[in-house]
N, C-alpha and C positions, 0 to 999 in steps of 0.2 A: 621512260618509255620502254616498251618488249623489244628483243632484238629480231627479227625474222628469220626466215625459214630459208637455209640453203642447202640446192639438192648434191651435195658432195655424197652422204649416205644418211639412211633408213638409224634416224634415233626418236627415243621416246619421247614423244609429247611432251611431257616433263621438265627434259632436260634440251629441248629446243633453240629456247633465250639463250642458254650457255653455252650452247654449243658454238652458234652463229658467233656471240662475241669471243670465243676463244681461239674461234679458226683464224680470226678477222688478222689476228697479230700474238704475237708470243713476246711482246714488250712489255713494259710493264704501262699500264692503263689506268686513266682516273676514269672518277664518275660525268664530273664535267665533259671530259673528252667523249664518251659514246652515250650522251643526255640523259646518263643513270641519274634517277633522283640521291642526293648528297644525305649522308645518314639521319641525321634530323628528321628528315622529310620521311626513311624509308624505315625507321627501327623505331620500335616502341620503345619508353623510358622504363625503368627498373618501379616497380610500384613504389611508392613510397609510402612510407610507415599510417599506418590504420589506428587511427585512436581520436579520444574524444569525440565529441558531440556531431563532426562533420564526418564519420567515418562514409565511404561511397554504400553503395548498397551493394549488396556480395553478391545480387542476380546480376549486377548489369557489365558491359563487356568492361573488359580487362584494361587500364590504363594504357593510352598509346594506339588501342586496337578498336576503334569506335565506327561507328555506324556499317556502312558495304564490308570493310575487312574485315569487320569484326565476326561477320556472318558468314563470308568466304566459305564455298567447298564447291570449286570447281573441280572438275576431272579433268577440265581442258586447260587450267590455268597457267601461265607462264613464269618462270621463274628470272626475279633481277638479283644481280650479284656487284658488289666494287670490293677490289681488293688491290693492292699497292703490284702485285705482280700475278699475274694468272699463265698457266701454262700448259697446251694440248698435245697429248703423246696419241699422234694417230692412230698409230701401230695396237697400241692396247686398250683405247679409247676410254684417256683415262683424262680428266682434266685437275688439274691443279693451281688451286689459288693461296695466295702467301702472301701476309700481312696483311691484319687489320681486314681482316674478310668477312664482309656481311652480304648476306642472303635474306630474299623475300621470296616466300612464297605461298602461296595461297594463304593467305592469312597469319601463316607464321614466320618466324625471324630466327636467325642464325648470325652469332657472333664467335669468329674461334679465331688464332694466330693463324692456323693452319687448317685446309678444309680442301678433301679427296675426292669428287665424285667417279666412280666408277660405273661407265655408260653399260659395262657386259653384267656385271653382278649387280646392276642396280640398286648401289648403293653406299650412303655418304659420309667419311669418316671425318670427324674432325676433331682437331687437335691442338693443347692449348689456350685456358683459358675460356673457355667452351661458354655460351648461354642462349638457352634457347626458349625464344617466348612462344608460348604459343596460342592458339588464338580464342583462346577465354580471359588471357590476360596473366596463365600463370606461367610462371617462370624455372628454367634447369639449369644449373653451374655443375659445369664438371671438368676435369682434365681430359680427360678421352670421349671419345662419341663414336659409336658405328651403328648408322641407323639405315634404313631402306632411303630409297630416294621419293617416296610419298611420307615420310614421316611414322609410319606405322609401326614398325619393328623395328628395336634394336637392342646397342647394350650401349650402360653408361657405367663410367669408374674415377673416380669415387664419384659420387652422387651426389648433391642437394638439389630440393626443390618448394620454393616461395608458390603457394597459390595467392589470387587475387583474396581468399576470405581470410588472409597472415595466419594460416597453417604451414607447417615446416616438417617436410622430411629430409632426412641425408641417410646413405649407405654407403657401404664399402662397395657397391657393386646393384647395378638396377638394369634392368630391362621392359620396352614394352611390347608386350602382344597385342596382338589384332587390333593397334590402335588404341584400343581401350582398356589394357590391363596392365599397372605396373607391377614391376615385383620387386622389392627393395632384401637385398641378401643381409643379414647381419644391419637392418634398418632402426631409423628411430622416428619418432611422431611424435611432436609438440604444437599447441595452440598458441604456447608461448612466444615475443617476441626477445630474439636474442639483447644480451647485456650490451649495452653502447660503448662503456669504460672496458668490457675485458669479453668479449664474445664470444672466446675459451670457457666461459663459465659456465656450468651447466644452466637449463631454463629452469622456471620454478619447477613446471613436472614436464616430465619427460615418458613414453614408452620402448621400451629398448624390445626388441622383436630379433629371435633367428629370422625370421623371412616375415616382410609384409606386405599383402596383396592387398591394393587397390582397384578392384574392381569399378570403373568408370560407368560402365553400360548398368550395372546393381545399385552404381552409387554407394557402397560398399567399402569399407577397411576389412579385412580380416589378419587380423597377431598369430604367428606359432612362435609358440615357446617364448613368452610376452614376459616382461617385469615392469613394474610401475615405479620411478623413482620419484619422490618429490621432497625438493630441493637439491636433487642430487644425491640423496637416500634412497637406496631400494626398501620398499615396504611394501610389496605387494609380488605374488610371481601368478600367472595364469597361463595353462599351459594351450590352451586357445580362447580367441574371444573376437567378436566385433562389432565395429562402430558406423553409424551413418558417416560419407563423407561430406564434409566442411559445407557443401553447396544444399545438404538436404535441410530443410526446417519442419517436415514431418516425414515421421518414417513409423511405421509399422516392427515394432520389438519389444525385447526385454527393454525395462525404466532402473535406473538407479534403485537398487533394494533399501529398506531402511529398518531400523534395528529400534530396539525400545527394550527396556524393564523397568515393570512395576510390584510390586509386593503378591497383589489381586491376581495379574493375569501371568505376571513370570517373565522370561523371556519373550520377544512378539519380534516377529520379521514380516517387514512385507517387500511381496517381491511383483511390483505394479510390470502390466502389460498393457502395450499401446498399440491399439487395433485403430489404423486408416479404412473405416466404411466407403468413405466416397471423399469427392474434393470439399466439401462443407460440412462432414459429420465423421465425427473421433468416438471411440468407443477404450475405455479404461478398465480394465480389469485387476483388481489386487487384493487376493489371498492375502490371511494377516497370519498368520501359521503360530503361535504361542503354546508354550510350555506346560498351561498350568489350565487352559481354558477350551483349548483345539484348534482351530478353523474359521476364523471371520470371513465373510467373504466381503469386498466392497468392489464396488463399480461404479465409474460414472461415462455418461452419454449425453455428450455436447453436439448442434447441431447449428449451422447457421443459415436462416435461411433469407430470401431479398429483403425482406423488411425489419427484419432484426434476428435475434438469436435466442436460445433455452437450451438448457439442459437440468439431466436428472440424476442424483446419486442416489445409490443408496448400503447399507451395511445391515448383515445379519450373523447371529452364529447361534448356534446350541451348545450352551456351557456345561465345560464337563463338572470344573467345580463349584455349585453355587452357595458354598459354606463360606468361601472367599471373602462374599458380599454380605452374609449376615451377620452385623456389626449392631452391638446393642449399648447405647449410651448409658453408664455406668449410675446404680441407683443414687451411689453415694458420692460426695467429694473427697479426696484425700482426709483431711478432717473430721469426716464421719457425719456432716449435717447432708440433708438433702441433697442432689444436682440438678440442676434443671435440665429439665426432657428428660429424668431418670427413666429408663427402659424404653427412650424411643428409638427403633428399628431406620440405623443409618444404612441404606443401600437397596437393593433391590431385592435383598432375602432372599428366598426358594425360585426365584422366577428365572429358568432356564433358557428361555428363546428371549433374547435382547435384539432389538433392530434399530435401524434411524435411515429417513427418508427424505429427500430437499430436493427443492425442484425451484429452478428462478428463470426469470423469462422478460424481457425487455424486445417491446416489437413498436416501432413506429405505423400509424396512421397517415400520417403527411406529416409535411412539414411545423407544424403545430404543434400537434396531438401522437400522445404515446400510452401505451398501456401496454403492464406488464403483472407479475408475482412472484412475490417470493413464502412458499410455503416448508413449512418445517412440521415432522411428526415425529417422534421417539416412543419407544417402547416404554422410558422410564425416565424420573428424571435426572440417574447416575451414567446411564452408558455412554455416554460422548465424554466426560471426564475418564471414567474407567479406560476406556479403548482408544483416546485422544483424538476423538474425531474431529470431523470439520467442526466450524460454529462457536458459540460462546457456551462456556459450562455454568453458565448464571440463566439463562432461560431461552428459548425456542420460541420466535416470535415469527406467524404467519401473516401476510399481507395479501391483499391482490388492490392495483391502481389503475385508474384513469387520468391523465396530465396534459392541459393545454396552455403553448404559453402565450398571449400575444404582445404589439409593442408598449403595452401599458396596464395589461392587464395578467392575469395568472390564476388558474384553475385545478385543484387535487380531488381526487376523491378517493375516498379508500376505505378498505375494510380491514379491520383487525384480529386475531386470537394467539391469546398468550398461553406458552405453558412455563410456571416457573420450576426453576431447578436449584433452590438454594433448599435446605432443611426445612426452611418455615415453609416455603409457598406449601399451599392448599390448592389442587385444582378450583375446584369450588367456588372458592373464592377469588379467582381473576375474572375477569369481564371478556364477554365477548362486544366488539366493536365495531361497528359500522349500519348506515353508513356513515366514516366523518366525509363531510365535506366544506374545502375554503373554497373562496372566490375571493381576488382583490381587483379594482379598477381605479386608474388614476385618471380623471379628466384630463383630457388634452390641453381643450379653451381654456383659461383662467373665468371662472366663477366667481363674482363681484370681484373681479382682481385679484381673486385669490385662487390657491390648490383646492382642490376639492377630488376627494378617494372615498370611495365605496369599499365595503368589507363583508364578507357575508358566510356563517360556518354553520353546520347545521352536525350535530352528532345524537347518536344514538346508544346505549349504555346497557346490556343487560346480564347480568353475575347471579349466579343461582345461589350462595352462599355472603351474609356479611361479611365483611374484612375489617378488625378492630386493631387499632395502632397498639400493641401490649408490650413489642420490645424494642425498646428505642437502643437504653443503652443499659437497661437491664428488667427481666420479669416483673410486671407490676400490674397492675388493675384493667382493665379496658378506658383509655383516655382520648381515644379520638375515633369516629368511624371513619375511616377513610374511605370506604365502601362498601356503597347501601346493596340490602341482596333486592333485586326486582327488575323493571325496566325503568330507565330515565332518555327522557328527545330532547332533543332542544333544537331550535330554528334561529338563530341572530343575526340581526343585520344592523351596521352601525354606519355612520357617513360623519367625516371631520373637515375643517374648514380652517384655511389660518390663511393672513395675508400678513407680508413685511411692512412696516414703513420705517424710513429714514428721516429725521427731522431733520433740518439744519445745522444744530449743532453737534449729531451722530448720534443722537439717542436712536436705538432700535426697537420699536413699538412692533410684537406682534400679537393682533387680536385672534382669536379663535373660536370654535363654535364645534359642537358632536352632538348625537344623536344616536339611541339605541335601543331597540326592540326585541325582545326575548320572544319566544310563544317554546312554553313547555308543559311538559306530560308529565308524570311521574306514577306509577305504578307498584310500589314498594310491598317485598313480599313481610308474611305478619312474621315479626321476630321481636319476640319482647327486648331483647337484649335493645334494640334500634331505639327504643323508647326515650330513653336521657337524652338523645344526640338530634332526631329529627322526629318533623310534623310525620308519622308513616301511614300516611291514606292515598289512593289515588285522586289525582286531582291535574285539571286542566289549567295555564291559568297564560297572565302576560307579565311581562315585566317592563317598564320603560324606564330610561336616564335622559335627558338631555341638559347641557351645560353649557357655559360660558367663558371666555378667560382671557387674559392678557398678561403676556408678556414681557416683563423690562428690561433693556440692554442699555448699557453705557460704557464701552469700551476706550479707556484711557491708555494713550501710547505715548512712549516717551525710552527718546535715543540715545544711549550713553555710549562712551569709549571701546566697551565690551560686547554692546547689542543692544538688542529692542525690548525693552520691559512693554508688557501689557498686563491692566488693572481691569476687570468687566464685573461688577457687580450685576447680578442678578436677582428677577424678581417677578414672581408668577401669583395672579390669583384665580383660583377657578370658584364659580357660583354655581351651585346645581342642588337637586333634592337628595332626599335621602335615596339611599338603598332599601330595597323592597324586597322582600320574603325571605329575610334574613332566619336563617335554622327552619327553614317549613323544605328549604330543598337539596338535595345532594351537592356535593361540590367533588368534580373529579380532577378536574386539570385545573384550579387556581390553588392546589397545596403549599404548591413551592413561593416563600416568599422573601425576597431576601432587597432591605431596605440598607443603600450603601452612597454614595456619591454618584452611581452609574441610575440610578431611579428616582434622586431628587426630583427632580422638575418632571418625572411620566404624569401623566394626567392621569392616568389607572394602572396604580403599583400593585395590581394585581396579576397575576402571571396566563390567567387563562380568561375563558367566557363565563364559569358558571360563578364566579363573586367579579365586582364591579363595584369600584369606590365612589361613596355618596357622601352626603355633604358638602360644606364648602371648606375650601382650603387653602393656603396663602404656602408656596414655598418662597424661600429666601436663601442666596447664598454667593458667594464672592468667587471667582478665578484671575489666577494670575500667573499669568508666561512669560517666561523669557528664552530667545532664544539669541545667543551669539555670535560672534564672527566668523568661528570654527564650524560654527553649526552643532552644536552642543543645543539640548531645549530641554526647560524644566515647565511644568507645567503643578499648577495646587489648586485645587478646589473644598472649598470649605461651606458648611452649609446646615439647614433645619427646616423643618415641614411646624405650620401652625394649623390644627381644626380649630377652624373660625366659629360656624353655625352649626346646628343639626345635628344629625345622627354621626356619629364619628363608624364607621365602617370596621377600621381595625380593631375594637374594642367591643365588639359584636360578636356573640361566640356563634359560630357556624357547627357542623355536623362535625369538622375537620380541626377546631379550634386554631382553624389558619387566623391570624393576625396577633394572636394574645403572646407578649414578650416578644416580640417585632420590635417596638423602639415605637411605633406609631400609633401604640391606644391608648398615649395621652393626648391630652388637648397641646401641650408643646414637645415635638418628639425628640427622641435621642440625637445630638451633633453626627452627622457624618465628614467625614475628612478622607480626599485622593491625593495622591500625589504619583509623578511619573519622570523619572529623570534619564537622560540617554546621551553621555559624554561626548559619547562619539557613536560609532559605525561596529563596535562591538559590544560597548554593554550596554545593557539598557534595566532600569528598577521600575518595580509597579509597586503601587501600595492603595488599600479601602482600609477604613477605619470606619467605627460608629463609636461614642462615648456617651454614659449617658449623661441625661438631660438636667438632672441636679447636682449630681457629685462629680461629675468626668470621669467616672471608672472604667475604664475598657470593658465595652458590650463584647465586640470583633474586631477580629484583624487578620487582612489576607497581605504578604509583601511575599512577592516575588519576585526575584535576579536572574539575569541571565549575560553571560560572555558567550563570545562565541569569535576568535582567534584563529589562526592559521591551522595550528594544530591542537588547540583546545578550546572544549566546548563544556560548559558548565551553567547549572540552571538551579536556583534552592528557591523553594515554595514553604509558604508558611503561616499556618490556619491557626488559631484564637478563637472559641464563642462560648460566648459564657452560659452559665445556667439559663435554662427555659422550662421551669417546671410544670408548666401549664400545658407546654406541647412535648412532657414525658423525658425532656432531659435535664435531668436533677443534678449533674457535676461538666465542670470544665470540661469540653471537648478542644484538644491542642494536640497538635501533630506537626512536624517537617520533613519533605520531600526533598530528596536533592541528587541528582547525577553528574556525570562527567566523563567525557572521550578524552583521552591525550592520543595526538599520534607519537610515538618514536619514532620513527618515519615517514616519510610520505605518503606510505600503505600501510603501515602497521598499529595498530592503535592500542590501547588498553581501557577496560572504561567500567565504570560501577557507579553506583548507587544505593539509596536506601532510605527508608520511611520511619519515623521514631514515633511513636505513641507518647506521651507525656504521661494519659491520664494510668497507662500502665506499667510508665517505663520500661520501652520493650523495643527493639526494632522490628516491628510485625513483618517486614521484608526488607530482603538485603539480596542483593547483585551484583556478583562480577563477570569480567568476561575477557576475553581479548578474543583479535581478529584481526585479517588481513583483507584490504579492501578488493576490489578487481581492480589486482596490479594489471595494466598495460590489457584488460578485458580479459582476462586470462585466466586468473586463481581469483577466488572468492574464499575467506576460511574462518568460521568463528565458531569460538566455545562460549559456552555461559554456563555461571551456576548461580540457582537463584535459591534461597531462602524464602521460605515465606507462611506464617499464622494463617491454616484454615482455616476459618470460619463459617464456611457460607453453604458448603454444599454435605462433603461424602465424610465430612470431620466426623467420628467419634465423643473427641471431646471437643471443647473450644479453642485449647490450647495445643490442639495438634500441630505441627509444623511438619512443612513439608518441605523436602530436596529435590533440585531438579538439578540435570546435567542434562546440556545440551552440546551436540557439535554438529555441525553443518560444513561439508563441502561442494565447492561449486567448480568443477573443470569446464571450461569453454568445447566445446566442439562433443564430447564425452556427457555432460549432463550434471545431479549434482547428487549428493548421499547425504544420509542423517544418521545418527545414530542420539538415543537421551534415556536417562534412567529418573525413576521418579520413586521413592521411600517416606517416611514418616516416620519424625518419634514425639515422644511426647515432654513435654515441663511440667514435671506434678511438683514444682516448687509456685505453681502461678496460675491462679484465680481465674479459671475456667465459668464463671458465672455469669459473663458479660460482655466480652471482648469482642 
């Protein structure tokens, strides 16, 4: 309760409550005794430590200070006090309370040994053990206090102060102005939370400041005469500088500058600026300033609006040196015989004005339906490797979409344009795309008892130049077209059918049933080269499939001491016609075909729409699991595909020469074998196999491992396939992948990896690194240096290798910096011809 008002004498509003109970008695007083609320009830708690996944959210009021107090700012408000002894000197109208003395008022709290209010100078010293919360939630620890009796001006000595978002200042000496300014004398500022075992310790970073001003009403830090220590290391000094405070999450300023060198452009800094337009649109400005090249300029403009968000970037500059980039692939090998692409022009040559432009945009229609884009344009296709732009330095891929999903069904439409950026790509010769469009629909009702799903894609294909497969895994003849130069449509629509059954004695019978309808165009421009590979006339035509099939399942279980063994032989025939218009049409999207334990039993091991396996065909093939007590599980699949009747599909040369050395264009195909083991809860093995089908010689083999422990994480990947000289690769392709995190601490890690080439003996990339997690959300810190065989884009030769050095820091409250350098040398001990 408030104490009332007695007319003894004329005191401030303020100090009313205090007055009444001090006059009342000079004894010493509880809280119970004149119905002061008991501190519990009347003092907020010290915040408690901010970390992990349940951290509060840093806008909301301050622990202890919630809903009406929290929001308190009465003029008129009254102030409650309990102290073990309180004491009123008429004469100088001065009150004094002693021991254990807490104070409430208007929203904030006061805890000191000792505590002075002086009614004439209006104003409150306290002393002792001092803490005052106040009514955002943050928090002051000092020995001394002499502040007004509204809170608004004073001084404090020594200083610390805990906000609610676990920012930490201390001083030898602070004061605030008009409410809303501190000023920390000889001050320090950390995001860091102090050490638990030794709190003497410095934080990881620290700023140590002659004087620093927090400006409240700015939301503002400002450092004079600042040094930056981290770890307790000074390595920075700045003789002014400032920071948004802790509570901002956009602010209008300078960004973290970040530093680069490359060979090409020299030394590069960029020094980004972050411009607040309004409350839902950011505007980014950053100057790239380099050594060797001038001026980039980039920008980006983010905007969100009710229904979704876009923004746009973009980069330009005028180079000064464009001799930098004129890079001419050497006529001869080491050796003296020919090189391949002798004198072709790596980089952008004379071409002065370089730019790159992206634009992406996601916006909802309801709840349903969304449509967005994402477009990309470049000047060339090196400047985003050269300048490290956004994006991938392998190619520029435009889109714009249409997306509706409902409870059963699912709708895309889109349009495509590629620009590639590796050495080979050809404009020319990529495709422009769209529209593609899927549909899928799953019947709700069961359909004779069974699922029944609709499928429905329709694309369209048009490339002003052919694309012929010439480099697989070295210079050779034209062996596949992968792409025809003309217009290609297509319309398809397919419907499938399966129902379960369960016999008696557990067999699992499922019958099946599909159906599919092509309507395509083709339009193919005259290129004698097309000739070998496809029918090239325009022509309208159809294509159908429908089939038949079942199913066999027989799953044997049996319980041992250890676990559950289970045996399921499998057993699939499908009955259909052949395939129709084998090599008369393009084939874009079924290239890819890769026949393992994961595509036994597909009905159509084909990867796309435009090939579609005919024939009939019988697969066969056995699994078997176990899993035990511990909960360990192994799992094996072993298995073979038979073409029964008709046209065998894979053994059909298409435009693409997709299927030939597959394992599947004999009438009995190559053995595949999986297997999948998982001890426990940290590692776990995968493995495909194919062997072939008369001698068992290793066709493929992918096995890969993975741990993943308290503090170490480790993963090795490992590819096998054998010749396939029909689809251009004439020697073993073999390589292994493999990384690994160790922490040495709880935050500290060290971690690398790397890639081995077999058929070259080489590690065509190699990676280290270490870093420092976000200890305590605080520091972020990692370096990397990566090795790595260019091949693909701005290489000179094949054998080029490149250096990277990277380092990245991330300070919490402050923002985060980069610095990376990037070089090249060369191996002229190593067969640049193929790699």
């Amino acid at each position: 309760m408030t104490l009332g008002l007695r007319p003894v004498r004329l005191i401030r509003p303020v100090a009313l409550g205090v007055a009444a109970a001090l006059m009342a008695t000079a004894a010493p007083v509880s809280a119970a005794e004149v119905g002061i609320p008991v501190i519990d009830q009347l003092l907020p708690t010290r915040p408690k430590s901010f970390s992990g996944p349940h951290a509060p959210n840093p806008l909301a009021p301050g622990p202890g200070l919630k809903g009406k107090a929290a929001k308190q700012n009465d003029p008129n408000a009254k102030m409650l006090m309990e102290a073990k002894q309180l004491v009123y000197d008429y004469d100088r109208e001065v009150v004094t309370a002693v021991g254990g003395v807490d104070i409430y008022y208007d929203g904030r709290a006061l805890q000191a040994d000792k505590v002075i209010y002086d009614q004439k100078a209006n104003r409150v010293k306290a002393v002792g053990r001092v803490k005052m919360t106040e009514r955002t939630g943050d928090v002051v620890y000092a020995e001394s206090m002499d502040v007004t009796d509204n809170f608004k001006d004073g001084f404090v000595e020594p200083l610390r102060l805990e906000t609610v978002d676990r920012t930490h200042f201390a001083a030898a000496k602070g004061r605030r102005e008009n409410g809303n300014v501190m000023v920390f004398d000889r001050g320090v500022y950390t995001a860091c939370e102090p050490c638990r075992e030794n709190p003497s310790k410095p934080p990881l970073w620290q700023i140590k400041s002659k004087r620093i001003i927090w400006r409240q009403d700015e939301k503002t830090i400002y450092y004079e005469d600042a040094t930056f220590e981290l770890f307790g290391l000074p390595i920075a000094w700045l003789p002014f500088f400032s920071s948004p405070d802790p509570t901002v999450k956009r602010r209008t300023g300078v960004l973290a500058p970040t530093a680069r060198y490359s060979g090409d452009v020299g030394v590069a800094v960029e020094t980004p600026y972050y411009w607040i337009l309004s409350p839902t649109s950011d505007l980014t400005l950053a100057p790239v300033f380099s050594s060797k090249q001038g001026v980039m300029l980039k920008g980006e403009y983010r905007e969100q609006l009710m229904d979704g968000a876009y923004s746009i970037r973009g980069a330009g500059i005028h180079q000064l040196k464009t001799s930098e980039f004129a890079d001419k692939v050497p006529l001869t090998k080491p050796d003296g015989s020919p090189a391949p692409d002798g004198g072709l022009t790596v980089g952008p040559g004379d071409k002065k004005d370089r730019w790159a432009v992206s634009t992406k945009g996601d916006f909802w229609i309801n709840d349903k339906w969304s449509w967005g884009w994402d477009i990309n344009a470049v000047s060339d296709k090196w400047v985003r490797g050269d300048y490290n732009l956004w994006g991938s330095r392998y190619d520029a891929t435009s889109t714009v979409y249409l997306a509706g999903q409902g409870d059963r069904s699912w709708f895309e439409m889109r349009a495509y344009s590629f620009y590639g950026m590796t050495r080979y790509d050809q404009q020319d010769k990529l495709p422009w795309v769209g529209p593609v469009i899927d549909y899928n629909y799953v019947f709700e009702d069961p359909v004779a008892g069974g699922e029944l799903a609709f499928n429905l894609n329709a694309t369209s294909v048009y490339r002003e130049d052919a694309d012929f497969a010439r480099y697989r895994m070295r210079p050779r003849q034209d062996n596949a077209l992968v792409g025809a130069a003309g217009t290609y449509s297509r319309i398809s629509g397919d419907m499938h059918w399966r129902r379960q059954f369960i016999d008696p004695i557990g067999q699992v019978w499922t019958p099946f049933a599909f159906m599919r309808g092509d309507l395509i165009y083709t339009d193919p421009k005259t290129d004698p080269r097309m000739g070998p590979f496809l029918d090239a006339r325009q022509d309208a035509l159809f294509r159908g499939m429908a089939g038949v099939g079942l199913e066999y399942r027989f799953p044997f279980i049996a319980e041992s001491a250890n676990g559950a063994h289970q045996i399921e032989p499998v057993a699939q025939i499908i009955l259909r016609p052949n395939e129709g218009q084998i090599g008369k049409l393009p084939n874009e999207d079924a290239q890819s075909l890769i026949y393992d334990d994961s595509t036994l039993f597909s009905w159509n091991k084909f990867s796309g729409y435009d090939r579609i396996e005919g024939g009939s065909r019988a697969n066969v093939g056995a699994r078997y699991t176990f899993t035990s007590d511990t909960g360990a599980t192994f799992s094996a699949i072993v298995g073979q595909s038979y073409h029964l009747w008709g046209r065998n599909s894979y053994d059909a040369i298409d435009a693409t020469r997709t299927g030939l050395d597959s394992g599947l264009d004999t009438d009995r195909s190559d053995y595949v074998a999986g297997a999948t083991f998982a001890p426990n809860q940290h590692l776990s093995f995968g493995s495909h196999f194919r062997f072939d089908e008369d001698n068992f010689k290793l066709r493929s083999a992918e096995i890969a491992a993975r741990a993943n422990f308290d503090r170490f994480q480790a993963n090795v990947i490992y590819g096998r396939y054998d010749q396939q000289p029909l689809q251009g690769y004439d020697s073993i392709r073999e390589g292994v992948l493999t990384g690994g995190r160790v922490y040495v601490t709880p935050d500290v890690y060290v971690e690398g990896g790397a890639r081995y080439n077999f058929d070259f003996k080489v590690f065509d990339r190699t990676e280290v690194g270490f870093g420092i997690d976000d200890i305590m959300q605080c520091l972020a810190l990692g370096f990397t240096y990566i090795r790595e065989v260019d091949n693909s884009s701005d290489s000179i030769k094949l054998n080029d290798v490149d250096h990277k050095f990277l380092l990245r820091v991330d300070l919490r409250t402050l923002g985060s910096a980069s610095a990376s350098t990037q070089n090249r040398s060369t191996r002229d001990n190593y067969d640049q011809s193929g790699f």
